[in-house]
C-alpha positions in Angstrom: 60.6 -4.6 45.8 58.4 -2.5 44.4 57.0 -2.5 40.6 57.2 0.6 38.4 56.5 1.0 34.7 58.8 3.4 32.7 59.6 4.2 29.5 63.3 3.6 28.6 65.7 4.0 26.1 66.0 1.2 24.3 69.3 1.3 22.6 70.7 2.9 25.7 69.2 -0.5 27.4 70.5 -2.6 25.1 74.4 -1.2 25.3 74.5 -1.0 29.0 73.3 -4.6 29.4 76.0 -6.4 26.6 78.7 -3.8 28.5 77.5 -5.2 31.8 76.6 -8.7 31.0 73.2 -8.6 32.4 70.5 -11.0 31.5 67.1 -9.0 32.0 66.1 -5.5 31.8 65.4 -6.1 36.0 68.9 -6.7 36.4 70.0 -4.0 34.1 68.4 -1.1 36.0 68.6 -2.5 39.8 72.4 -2.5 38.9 72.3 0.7 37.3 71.1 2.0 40.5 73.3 0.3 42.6 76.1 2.0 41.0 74.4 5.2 40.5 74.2 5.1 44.9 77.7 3.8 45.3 79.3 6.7 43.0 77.2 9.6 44.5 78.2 8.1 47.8 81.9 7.6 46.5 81.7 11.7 45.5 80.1 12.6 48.7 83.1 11.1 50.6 85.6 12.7 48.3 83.9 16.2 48.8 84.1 15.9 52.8 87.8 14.3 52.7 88.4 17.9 50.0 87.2 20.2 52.7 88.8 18.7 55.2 92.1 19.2 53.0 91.4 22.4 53.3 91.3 23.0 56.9 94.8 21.1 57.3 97.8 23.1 58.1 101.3 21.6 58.0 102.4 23.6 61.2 98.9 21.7 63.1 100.2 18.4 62.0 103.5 18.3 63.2 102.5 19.5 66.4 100.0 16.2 66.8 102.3 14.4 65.7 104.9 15.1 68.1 101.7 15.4 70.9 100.9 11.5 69.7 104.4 10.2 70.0 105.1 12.0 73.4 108.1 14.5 72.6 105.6 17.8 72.2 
């Protein structure tokens, strides 16, 4: 881990850590950042599941279906 000095907000600091519950300032941003990854990855899946909705035709599906379960 690597050490960095920035200035932060301090109030902002304060709020997120008694919402969160963490202890430290350390804790408070490596969890911040956690959660920053995990909901950019969260909207990154949503975006490729979206375009992929848009792609799907109910005509295609049926006809896998029936492909899959042998009757096509």
């Amino acid at each position: 881990m690597s050490a960095t000095q920035i200035d932060i907000d301090d109030e902002a600091l304060a709020e997120a850590m008694r919402l969160s519950g963490a202890r430290t300032k350390k804790e408070m941003v490596n969890l911040a950042l956690r959660e920053y990854v995990e909901r950019e990855r969260r909207s990154e899946a949503n975006l490729r599941h979206f375009r992929a909705a848009q792609e799907w035709d109910e005509e295609s599906f049926w006809r896998l279906h029936a492909a899959e379960k042998g009757t096509a």
